[in-house]
N, C-alpha and C positions, 0 to 999 in steps of 0.2 A: 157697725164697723168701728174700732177703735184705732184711735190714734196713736201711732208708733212714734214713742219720745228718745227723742236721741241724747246719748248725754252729754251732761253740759261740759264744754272743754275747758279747762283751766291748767292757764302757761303760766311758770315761773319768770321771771323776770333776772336777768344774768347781773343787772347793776348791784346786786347786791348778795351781801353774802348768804347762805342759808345754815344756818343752827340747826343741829339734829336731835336735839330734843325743845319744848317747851320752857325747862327747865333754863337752860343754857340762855336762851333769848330773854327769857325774864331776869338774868343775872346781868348779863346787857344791858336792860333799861335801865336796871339799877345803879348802875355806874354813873350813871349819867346826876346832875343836879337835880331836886326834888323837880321842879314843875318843868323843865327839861323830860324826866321820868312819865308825870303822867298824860303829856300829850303823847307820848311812844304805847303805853301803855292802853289811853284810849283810843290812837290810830290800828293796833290790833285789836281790841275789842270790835270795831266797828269795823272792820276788814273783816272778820271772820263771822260775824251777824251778819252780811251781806253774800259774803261766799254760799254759808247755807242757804239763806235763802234764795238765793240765784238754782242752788241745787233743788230745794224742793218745788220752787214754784216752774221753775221751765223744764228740768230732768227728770223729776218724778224720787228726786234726792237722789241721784245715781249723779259719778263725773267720773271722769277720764284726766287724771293730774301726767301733765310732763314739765317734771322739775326741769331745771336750764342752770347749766353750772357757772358760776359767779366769772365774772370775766377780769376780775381784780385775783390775785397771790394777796392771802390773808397768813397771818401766822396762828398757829394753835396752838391755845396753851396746853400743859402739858400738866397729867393727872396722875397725883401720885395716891395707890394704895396701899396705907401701910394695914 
């Protein structure tokens, strides 16, 4: 008989804002001063090496994401294409 793995739940957190690309969050860190930068940089590096692993070792790499919309009014910058 095998064991039915459930998948791993992962909740967004509202304190903060969420960027909808990669892209966008690492232009973010960038703003910021050099070693400023790479503790942001290395707190997602090792947030997202954990996330997977959470996924493969208890879901079988399957998860179930429910984003949580930021509880703060951010302003967006605005994108021009010429």
């Amino acid at each position: 008989m095998t064991k039915k793995i459930k998948p791993l739940k992962i909740q967004g957190n509202g304190m903060y804002y969420t960027y909808k690309t990669q892209e966008e969050l690492l232009e973010y860190f960038d703003s910021h001063t050099p070693s400023e930068a790479i503790l942001l940089h290395t707190g997602m590096g090792l947030t997202i090496n954990m996330i997977i692993n959470l996924m493969c070792e208890h879901a079988d790499g399957k998860a179930i994401a429910e984003p949580t919309p930021s509880i703060f009014k951010t302003k967006t910058k605005e994108v021009k294409n010429d």
